[in-house]
N, C-alpha and C positions, 0 to 999 in steps of 0.2 A: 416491571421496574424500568425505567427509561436512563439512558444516559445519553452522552454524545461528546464531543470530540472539547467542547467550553469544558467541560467538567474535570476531563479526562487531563486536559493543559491543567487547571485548577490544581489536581491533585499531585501532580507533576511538581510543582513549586514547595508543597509541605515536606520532600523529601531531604532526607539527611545524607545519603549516598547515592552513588549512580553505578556501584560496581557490582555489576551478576553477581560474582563470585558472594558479596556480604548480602547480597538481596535472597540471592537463590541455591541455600547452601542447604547441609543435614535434608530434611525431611522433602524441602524444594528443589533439589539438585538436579539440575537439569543435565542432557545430555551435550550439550552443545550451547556457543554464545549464540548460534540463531535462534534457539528453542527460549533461551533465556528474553532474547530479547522481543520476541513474539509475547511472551507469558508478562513480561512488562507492561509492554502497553496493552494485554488482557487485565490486567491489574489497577491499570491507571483508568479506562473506561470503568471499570468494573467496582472501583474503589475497594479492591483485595489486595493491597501489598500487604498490607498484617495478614491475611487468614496464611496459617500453616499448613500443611502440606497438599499434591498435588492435585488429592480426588476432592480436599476442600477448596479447593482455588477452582476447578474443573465446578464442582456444583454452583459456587456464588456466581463464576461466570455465566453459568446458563440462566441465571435471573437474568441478565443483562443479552446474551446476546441471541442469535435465532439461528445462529451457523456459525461452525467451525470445520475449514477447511484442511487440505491437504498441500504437501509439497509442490505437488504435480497441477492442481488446478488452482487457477485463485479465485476468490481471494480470501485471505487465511483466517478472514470470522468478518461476520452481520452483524450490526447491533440490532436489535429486535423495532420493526418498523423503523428503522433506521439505513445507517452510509453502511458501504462494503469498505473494510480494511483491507488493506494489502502492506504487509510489514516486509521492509528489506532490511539487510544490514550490510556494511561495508566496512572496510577495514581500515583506512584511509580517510579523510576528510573533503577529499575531491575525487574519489573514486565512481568510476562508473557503474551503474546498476545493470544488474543481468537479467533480464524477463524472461532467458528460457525461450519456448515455445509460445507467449504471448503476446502479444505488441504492446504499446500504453494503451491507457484507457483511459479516457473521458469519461465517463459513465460505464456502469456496470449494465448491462442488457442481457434479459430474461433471455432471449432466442440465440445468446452465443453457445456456439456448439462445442466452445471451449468447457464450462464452468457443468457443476455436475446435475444431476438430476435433485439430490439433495438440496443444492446450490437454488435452483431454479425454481423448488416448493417451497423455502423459508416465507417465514412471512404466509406461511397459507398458498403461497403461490400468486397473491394479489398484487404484483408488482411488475411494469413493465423494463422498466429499467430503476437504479439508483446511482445515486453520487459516491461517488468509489476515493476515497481515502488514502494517500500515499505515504504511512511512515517508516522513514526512513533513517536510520541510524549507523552511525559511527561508532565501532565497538576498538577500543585499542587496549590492548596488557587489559582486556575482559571488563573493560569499564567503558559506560557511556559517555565517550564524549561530548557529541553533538549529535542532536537526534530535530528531522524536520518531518512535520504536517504538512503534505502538501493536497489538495482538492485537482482529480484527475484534469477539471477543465481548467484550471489553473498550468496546467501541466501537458498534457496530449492535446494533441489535436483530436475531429470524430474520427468515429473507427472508418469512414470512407475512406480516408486517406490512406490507413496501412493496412488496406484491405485492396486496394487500386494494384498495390505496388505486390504485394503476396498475389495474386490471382494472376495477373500480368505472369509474373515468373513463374507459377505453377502452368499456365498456361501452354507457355511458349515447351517446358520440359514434356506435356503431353502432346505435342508435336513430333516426336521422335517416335514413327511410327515403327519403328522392329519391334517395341518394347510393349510389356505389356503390365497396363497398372490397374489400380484398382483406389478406392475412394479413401478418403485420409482428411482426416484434420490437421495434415504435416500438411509439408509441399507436395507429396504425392507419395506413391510407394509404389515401387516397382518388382513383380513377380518373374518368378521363372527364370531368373536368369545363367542356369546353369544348365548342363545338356540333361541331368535330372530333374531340373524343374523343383527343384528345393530352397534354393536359396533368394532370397529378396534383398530388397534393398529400401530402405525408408530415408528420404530426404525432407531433413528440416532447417527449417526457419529458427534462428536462436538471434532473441533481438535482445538490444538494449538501448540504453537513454540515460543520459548525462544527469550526474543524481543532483539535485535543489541545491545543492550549495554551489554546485557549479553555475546552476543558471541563475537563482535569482540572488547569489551571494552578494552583486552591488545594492542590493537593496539593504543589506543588514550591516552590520560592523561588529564582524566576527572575529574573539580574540583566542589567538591557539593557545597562550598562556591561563584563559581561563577554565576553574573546574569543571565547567557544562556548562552547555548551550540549548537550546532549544527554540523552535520557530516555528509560528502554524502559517501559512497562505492560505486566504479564504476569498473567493468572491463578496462582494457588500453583500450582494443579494440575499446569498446564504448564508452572511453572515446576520444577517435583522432577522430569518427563517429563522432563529436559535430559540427557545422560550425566552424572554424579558429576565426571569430571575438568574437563572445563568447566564446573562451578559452582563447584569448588574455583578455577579460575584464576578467574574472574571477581570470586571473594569475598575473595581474596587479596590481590588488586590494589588497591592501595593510593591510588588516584586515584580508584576509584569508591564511592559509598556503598550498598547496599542499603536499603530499608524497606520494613516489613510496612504495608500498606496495606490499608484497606477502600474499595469503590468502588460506587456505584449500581447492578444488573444492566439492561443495557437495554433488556430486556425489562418486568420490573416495580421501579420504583423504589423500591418498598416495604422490596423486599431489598437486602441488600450481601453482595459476594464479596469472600473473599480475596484480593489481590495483590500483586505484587510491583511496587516501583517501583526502578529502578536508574537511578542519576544520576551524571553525567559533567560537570566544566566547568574550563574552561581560560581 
């Protein structure tokens, strides 16, 4: 079964609430608003907010997607020959996003030494990279505020660029010849450093990135007094790549707006790309 991100907005719009707490209570009770709000947009790809409970939301989902991820790697589910999700949540409505140990991402790529071996055979393993999916959500008093889609190349620059600047400074730390390291997908990790030679030291990288309402908020007209918001950024490109019938429902639909948008490439801010911005608010 196929979905994608048209479908996922789509379903987005039929809803009567946005509060975990009434979405995901009794039999769905999550442990946490991140866990809730992950299972959300499992939901809304998946078109599962009615199925009841965990291990039936867990089955319908695996019709729809080819991976689900973990805390520690991203990103935290595939849609099957489809984009890589990456769901965050913040607390705030301009708050910053925390990546942890891994930089933005433009595209999801098969050869990062980040992402798991499971990660890396989805899809049969016939994939060199994909389009990595950024949603983003605003959870306050356990209810969705404001929740945005944003497309990694909309968002990150390629991964040379925060890979120049991580290597540089892992670099320059393995310069400090008394020490003695050893290989890492941190900044490095440094052994022995005690007169027993027990104790180590691992240095890392904890990056982040200014979440979509910060950056592309002049583009929308966002009201704090309203019930929910919602916003997808799309490149044009990949936005005509969608099937025809899902952009006809999408366009049709009489609650959400489309507009042609120009946006920064972030790579060189010189240029501007075409986009799509689709807007939902209730």
């Amino acid at each position: 079964m196929e979905t994608n991100l048209l479908k996922a907005f789509n379903n987005i719009t039929k809803l009567d609430t946005f509060g975990l707490v009434e979405l995901y209570n009794g039999k769905n009770r999550m442990n946490n608003a991140g866990d809730s709000l992950e299972y959300f947009v499992r939901d809304m790809f998946c078109s599962s907010i009615d199925v009841i409970g965990i291990e039936n939301k867990d089955r319908k989902h695996s019709e729809f997607l080819s991976y689900l991820g973990n805390q520690n790697n991203p990103p935290d589910f595939i849609v099957k020959n489809g984009d890589a999700v990456e769901v965050k949540k913040i607390g705030g409505t301009l708050n910053d996003l925390a990546l942890n140990s891994s930089y933005p991402k433009s595209k999801l790529h098969r050869d990062d030494s980040r992402i798991t071996d499971a990660c890396k055979e989805s899809d049969g393993g016939n994939w060199s990279q994909k389009d990595i999916l950024y949603s983003v959500g605003s959870v306050i008093d356990e209810k969705i505020k404001l929740i945005w889609f944003v497309y990694g190349d909309c968002y990150a620059a390629d991964r040379e660029i925060y890979e120049k600047t991580f290597n540089s400074i892992s670099s320059k730390i393995h310069e400090i010849d008394h020490l003695e390291f050893s290989e890492s997908n941190e900044l490095t990790r440094i052994n022995k450093i005690d007169p027993l030679g027990i104790t180590y030291l691992r240095v890392r990288g904890m990056w982040g990135i200014q979440n979509p309402q910060s950056v592309f908020g002049s583009l929308v007209n966002f009201d704090k007094s309203s019930n929910f918001s919602a916003y997808a950024l799309i490149l044009s490109t990949k936005y005509d790549s969608f099937p025809e019938q899902d952009r006809k429902n999408i366009e049709s639909n009489q609650n959400i707006k489309i507009k042609d948008v120009e946006i920064k490439s972030p790579n060189n801010p010189a240029n501007y790309l075409k986009a799509k911005l689709i807007c939902f608010v209730k």
